[in-house]
C-alpha positions as CSV (number, residue, x, y, z in Angstrom):
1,X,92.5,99.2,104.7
2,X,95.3,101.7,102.9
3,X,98.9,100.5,103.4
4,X,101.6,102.6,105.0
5,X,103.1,102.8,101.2
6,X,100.3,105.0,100.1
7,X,100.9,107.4,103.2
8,X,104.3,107.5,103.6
9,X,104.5,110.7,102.7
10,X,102.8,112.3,105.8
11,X,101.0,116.0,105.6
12,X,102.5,118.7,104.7
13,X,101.8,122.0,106.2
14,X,100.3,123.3,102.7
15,X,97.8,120.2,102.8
16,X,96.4,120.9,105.9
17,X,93.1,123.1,106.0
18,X,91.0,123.9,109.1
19,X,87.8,123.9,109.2
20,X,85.1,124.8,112.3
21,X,82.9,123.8,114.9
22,X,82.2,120.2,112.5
23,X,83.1,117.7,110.4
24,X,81.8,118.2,106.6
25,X,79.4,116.7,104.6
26,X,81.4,115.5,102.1
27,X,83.9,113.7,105.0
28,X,80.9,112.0,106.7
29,X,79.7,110.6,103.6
30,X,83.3,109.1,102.6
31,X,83.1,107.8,106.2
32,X,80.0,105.8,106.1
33,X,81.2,103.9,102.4
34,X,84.6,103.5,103.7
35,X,83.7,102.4,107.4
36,X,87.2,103.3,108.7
37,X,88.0,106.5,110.4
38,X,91.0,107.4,112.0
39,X,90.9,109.7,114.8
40,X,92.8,112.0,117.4
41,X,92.4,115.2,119.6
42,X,94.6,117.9,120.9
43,X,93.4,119.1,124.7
44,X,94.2,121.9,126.6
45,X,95.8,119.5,129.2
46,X,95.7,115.9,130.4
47,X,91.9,116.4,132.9
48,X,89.1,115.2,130.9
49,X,87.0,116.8,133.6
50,X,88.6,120.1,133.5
51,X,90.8,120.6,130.1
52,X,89.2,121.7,127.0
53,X,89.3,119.8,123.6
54,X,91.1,122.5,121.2
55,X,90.9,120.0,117.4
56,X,89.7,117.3,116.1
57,X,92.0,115.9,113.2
58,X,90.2,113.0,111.3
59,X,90.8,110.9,108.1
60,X,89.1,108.3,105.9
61,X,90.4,106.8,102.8
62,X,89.7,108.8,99.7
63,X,88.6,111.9,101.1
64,X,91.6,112.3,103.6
65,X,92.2,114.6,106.4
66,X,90.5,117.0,108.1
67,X,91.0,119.8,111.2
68,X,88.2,120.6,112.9
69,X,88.5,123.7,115.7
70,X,86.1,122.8,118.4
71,X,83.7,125.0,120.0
72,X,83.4,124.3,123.6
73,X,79.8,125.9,123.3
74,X,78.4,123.6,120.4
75,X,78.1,120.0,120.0
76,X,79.3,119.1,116.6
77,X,76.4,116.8,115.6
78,X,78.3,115.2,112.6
79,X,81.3,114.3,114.6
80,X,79.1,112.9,117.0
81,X,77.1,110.7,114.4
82,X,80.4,109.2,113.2
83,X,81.8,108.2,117.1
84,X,78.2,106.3,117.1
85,X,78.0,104.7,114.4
86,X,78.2,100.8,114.7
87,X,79.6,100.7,111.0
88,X,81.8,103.0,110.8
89,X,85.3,101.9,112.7
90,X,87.4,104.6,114.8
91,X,90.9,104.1,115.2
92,X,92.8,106.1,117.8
93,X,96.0,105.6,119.6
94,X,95.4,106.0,123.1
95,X,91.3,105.5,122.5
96,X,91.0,105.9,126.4
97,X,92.5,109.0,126.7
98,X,90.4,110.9,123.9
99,X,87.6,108.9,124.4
100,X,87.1,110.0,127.8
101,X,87.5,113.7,126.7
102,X,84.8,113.3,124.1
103,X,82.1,111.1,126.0
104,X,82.1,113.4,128.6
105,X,82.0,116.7,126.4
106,X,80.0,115.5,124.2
107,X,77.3,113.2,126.1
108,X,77.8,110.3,123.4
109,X,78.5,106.1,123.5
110,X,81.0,105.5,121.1
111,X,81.0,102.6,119.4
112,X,83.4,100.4,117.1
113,X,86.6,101.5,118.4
114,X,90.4,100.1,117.7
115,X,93.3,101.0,119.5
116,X,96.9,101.3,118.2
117,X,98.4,101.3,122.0
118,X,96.0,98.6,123.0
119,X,97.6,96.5,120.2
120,X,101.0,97.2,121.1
121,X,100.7,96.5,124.6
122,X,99.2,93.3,123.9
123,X,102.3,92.3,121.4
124,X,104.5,93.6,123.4
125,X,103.8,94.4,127.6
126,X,106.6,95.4,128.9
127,X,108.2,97.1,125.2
128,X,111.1,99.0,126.5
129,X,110.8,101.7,124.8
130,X,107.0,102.4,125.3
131,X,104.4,102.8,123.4
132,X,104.2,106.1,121.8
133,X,102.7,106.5,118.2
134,X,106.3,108.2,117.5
135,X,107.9,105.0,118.5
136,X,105.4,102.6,116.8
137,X,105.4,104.2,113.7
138,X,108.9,104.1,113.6
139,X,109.6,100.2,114.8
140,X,106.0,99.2,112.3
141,X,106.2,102.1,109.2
142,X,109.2,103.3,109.2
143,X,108.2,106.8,109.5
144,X,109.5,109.2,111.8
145,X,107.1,111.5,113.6
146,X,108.5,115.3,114.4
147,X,106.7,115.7,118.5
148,X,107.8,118.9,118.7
149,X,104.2,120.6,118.9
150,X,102.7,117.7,121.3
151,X,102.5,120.7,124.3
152,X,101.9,123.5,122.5
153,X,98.8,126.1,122.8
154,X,96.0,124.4,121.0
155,X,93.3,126.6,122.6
156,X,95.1,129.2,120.2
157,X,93.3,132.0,117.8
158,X,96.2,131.4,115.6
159,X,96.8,127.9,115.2
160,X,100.6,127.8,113.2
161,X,100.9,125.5,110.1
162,X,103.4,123.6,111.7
163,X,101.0,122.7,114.5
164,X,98.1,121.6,111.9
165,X,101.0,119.5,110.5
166,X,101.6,117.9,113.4
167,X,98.3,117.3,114.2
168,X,97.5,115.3,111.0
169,X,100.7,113.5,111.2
170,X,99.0,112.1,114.3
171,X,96.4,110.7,112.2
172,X,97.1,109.7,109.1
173,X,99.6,106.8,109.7
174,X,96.9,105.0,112.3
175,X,94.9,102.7,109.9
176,X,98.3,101.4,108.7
177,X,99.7,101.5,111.8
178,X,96.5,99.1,113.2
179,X,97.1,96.9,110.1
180,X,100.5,96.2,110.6
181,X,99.8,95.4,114.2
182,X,96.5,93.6,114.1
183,X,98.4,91.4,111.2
184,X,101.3,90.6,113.8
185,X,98.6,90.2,116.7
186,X,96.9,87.2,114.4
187,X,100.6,85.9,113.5
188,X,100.5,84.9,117.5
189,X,97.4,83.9,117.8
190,X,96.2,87.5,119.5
191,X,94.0,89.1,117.1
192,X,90.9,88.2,118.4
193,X,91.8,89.1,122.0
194,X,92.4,92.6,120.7
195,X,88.8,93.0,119.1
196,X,87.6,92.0,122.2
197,X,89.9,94.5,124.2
198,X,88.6,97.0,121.3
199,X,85.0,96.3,122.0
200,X,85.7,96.9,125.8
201,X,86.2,100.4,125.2
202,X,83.4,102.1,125.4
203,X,81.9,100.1,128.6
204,X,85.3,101.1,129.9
205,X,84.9,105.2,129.6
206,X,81.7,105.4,130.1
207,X,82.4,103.3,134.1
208,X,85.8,106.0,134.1
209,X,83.6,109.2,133.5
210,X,81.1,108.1,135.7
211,X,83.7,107.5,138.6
212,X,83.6,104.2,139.2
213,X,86.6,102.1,140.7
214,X,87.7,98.2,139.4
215,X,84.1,96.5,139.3
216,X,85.9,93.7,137.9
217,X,88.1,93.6,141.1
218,X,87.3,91.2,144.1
């Protein structure tokens, strides 16, 4: 897994190409001999059931980053194959919120999932200042995230290049974000409890979407 050194940079806006409807070729292959993908989304709003899904941003080591502009029309197919693939793991922060999004859009089971909130909130319950991938990265990396675009339009014709900047800010830092946590999670003894929380995930949306209450409650 690549350490925060050899991101530390970030994106720049002049880095950042977007591409549409899927993922590329070239990306999916990367992803299957790396196994690691780091992903995010950027919604029309906070309903899964009723908000749109406007990108995609992903990244895997060696072939980096990449936009993708969703159709709500189309299934991307490639995208798809990567969220359920067993080999390949997907890192998100807040894996239930886009997860939710993309199993019900898209009809899929993801599978092998890792969670940079999930981590945190294992380290650290009741952290006082949350646990936004703004504040992580900052406490963990050292890297300061700009959040100025988290509301904007991302439904837009005319995405601006400080939005796609922002958006692939949101996804670069994750697999060293995960590393640095995950190696603090085995330091107290908590590292397998989070892959088991991890591997949770996907029962976990799938019971959400499909409306179901605590069925682990009493």
């Amino acid at each position: 897994m690549p350490t925060a050194r050899e991101k530390s940079n970030g994106v720049g806006a002049k880095q950042v190409a977007l591409r549409h409807g899927d993922a590329s070729r070239e990306f999916v292959s990367a992803a299957r001999q790396q196994r690691i993908v780091a992903w995010d989304i950027e919604t029309s709003g906070l309903d899964w059931r009723t908000d749109r899904i406007g990108l995609c941003q992903i990244w895997t080591p060696d072939h980096g980053l990449e936009l993708i502009r969703v159709d709500e029309k189309q299934i991307p197919e490639r995208l798809v194959s990567l969220l359920e693939n067993p080999r390949i793991m997907k890192i998100f922060h807040h894996a239930m919120f886009d997860l939710r999004f993309l199993h019900y859009r898209w009809r899929l089971i993801p599978a092998n999932t890792a969670c940079t909130k999930i981590a945190s909130k294992l380290l650290t319950p009741e952290r006082p200042e949350g646990h936004s991938l703004a504040s992580l990265t900052q406490q963990y990396l050292g890297v300061t995230l700009n959040k100025t675009w988290r509301t904007s339009d991302w439904l837009s014709s005319n995405l601006a290049p400080a939005q796609l900047e922002y958006a692939g800010n949101d996804v670069v830092y994750l697999s060293s974000l995960l590393q640095s946590l995950m190696s603090t999670l085995k330091g107290r003894g908590l590292d397998d409890l989070a892959r088991r929380c991890f591997a949770h995930i996907p029962a976990q949306v799938q019971l959400d979407v499909r409306g179901y209450k605590d069925v682990f409650g009493y």
